[in-house]
MARVEX-62778 format. One record per residue (C-alpha): residue in one letter; x, y, z. Coordinates in steps of 0.1 Angstrom, whole numbers, padded with zeros to 4 digits, always signed. Layout:
AXYZ/...
***
This chain:
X-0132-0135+0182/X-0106-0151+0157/X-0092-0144+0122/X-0098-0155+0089/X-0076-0158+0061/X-0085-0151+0022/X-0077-0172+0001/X-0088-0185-0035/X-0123-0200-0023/X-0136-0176+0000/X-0129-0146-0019/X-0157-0141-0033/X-0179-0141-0007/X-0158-0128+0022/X-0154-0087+0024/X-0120-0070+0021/X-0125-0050+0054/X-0113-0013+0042/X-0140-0014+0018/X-0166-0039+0038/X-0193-0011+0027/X-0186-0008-0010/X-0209-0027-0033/X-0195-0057-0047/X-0197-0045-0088/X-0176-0015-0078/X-0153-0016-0103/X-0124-0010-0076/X-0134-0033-0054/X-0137-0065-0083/X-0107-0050-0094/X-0087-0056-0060/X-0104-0092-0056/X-0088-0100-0089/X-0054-0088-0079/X-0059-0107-0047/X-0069-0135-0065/X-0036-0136-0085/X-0012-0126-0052/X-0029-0155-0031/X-0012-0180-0058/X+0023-0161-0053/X+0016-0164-0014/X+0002-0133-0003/X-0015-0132+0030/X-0047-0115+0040/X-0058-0120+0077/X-0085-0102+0092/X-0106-0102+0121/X-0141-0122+0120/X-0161-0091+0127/X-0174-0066+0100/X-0145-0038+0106/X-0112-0029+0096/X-0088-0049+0113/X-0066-0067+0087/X-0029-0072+0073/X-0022-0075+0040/X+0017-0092+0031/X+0037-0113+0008/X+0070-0124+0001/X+0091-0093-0008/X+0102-0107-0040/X+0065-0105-0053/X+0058-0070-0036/X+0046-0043-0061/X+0068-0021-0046/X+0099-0002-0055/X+0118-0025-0023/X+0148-0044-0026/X+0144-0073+0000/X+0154-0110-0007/X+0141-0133+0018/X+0116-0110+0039/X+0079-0106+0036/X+0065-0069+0026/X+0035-0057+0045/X+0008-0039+0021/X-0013-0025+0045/X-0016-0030+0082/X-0054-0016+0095/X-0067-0013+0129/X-0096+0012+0132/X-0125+0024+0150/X-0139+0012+0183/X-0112-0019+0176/X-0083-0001+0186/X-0068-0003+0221/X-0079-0045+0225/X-0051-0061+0214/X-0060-0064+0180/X-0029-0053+0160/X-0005-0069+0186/X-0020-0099+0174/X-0019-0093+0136/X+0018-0085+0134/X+0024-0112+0159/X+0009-0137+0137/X+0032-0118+0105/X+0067-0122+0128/X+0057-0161+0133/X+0052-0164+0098/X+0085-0146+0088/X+0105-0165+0112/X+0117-0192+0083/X+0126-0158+0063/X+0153-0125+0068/X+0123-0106+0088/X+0093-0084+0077/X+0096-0047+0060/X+0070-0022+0059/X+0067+0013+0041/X+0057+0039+0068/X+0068+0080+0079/X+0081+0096+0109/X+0049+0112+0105/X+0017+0091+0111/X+0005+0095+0075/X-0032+0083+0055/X-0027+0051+0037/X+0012+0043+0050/X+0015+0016+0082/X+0019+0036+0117/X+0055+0035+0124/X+0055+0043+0157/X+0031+0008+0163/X+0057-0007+0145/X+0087+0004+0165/X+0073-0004+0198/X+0067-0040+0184/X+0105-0042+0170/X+0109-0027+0141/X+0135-0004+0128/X+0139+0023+0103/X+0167+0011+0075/X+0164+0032+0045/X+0147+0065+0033/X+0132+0079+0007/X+0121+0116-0001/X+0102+0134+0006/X+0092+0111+0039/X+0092+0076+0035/X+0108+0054+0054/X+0113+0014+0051/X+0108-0005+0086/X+0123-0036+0094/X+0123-0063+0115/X+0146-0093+0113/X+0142-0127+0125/X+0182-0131+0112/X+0201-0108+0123/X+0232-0117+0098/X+0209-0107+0071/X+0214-0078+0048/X+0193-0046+0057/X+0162-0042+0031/X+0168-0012+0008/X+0147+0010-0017/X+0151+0008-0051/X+0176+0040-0058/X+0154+0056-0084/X+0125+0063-0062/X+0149+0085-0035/X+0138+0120-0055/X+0113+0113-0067/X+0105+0126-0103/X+0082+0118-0139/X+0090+0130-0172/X+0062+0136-0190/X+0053+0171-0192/X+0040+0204-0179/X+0006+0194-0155/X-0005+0165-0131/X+0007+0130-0137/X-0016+0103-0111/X-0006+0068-0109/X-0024+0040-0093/X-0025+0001-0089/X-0053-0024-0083/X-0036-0031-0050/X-0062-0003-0031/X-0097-0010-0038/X-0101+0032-0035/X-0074+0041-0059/X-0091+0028-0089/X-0121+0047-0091/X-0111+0078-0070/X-0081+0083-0099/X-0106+0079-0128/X-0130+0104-0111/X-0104+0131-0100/X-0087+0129-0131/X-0120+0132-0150/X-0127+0167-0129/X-0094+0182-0135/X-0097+0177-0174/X-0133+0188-0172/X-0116+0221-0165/X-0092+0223-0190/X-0064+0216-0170/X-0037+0190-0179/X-0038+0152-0162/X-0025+0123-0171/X-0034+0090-0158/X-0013+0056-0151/X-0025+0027-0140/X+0006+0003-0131/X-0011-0031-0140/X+0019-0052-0135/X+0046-0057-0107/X+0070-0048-0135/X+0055-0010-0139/X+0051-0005-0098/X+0085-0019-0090/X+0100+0007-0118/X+0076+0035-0104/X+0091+0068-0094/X+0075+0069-0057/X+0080+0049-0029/X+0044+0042-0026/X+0038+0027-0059/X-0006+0020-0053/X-0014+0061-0057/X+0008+0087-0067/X+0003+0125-0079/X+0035+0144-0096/X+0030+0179-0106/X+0051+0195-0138/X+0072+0161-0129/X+0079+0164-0088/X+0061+0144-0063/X+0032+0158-0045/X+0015+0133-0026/X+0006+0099-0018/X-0027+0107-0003/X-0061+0093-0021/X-0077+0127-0035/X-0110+0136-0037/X-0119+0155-0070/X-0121+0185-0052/X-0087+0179-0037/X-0070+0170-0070/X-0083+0201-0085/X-0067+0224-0053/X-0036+0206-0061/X-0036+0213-0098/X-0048+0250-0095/X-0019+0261-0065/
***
């Protein structure tokens, strides 16, 4: 089995892998293909395996990140996904094997992870094992990975404004989201539309430019939820799971 890489031509009809089983007029899944569609041009890289599962990365030059990263020169990983019966053959060796040979013209590769094994953030303990390091933090548990193919090279940093993380807009929940998730689209819409439903306060951003994600107030700039202004999570919630968070 080999890999396949997305690019302007085949996007249409090749599947994104996390969401290989959602129908194609989902409006968060033609939303991500359009983002895709516009990163490809600014040199984004999506290689996944040719086999209908998730086993993908998802990277760019860190100048063109939607993320709150200062990095000059590197590439940024978006999202790094071995699952299912593919783990354990070799798979993700081979992904971020093929990322280091591709970085090895730039600084190195960072990637936005946790001491923690957390939902939606890269494995960091994969990532150490295959070289990388931790070089900056953010509360409440980020951390930024990296791994350098030039060692004289400065260390990759987050932006300063995301380290406590905090939104000023008022009393209630504030959710943010980008197209760069094909889930965090729809989920936000539907949450949000369930908390309002019972009178409770929500506010909902989408960050539809690099612009708004690089200025965002969380590390994890593709889904957010602040409460009465402080960070709560970066986890995709359910409605039901929105609403627990509001109501607590």
């Amino acid at each position: 089995m080999g890999f396949t890489e997305l690019s302007t031509s085949n996007l249409a009809t090749e599947h994104i892998c996390c969401a290989i089983a959602e129908k194609k007029e989902e409006s968060g899944l033609a939303l991500k293909k359009d983002w895709l569609n516009e990163r490809i041009r600014e040199g984004l890289i999506f290689r996944k395996l040719d086999q209908r599962g998730k086993v993908f990365i998802e990277y760019l030059p860190a100048e063109k990140a939607w993320a709150p990263v200062f990095a000059p020169h590197y590439l940024y990983i978006n999202c790094f996904w071995v699952s299912g019966s593919f783990k354990g053959k070799g798979y993700g060796k081979d992904l971020i094997g093929s990322c280091i040979a591709d970085a090895k013209h730039t600084s190195g590769i960072v990637a936005l992870s946790s001491a923690k094994k957390r939902p939606f953030l890269s494995d960091g303990k994969f990532l150490k094992k295959a070289g990388f390091t931790v070089c900056d933090e953010a509360n409440p548990y980020f951390e930024l990975l990296v791994y350098k193919t030039d060692p004289s090279a400065p260390d990759p940093r987050f932006a300063d404004h995301v380290r406590n993380p905090v939104v000023n807009f008022g009393p209630g929940l504030d959710l943010f989201y980008t197209s760069q998730c094909p889930f965090a689209p729809d989920y936000a819409v539907m949450a949000a539309n369930h908390v309002h439903e019972k009178g409770l306060t929500i506010r909902i951003h989408h960050l539809d430019t690099r612009e708004k994600a690089v200025q965002h107030s969380s590390a994890w700039s593709t889904y957010s939820v602040f409460k009465d202004g402080i960070f709560q999570t970066h986890e995709i919630q359910t409605a039901a799971k929105l609403l627990a968070l509001a109501t607590q």
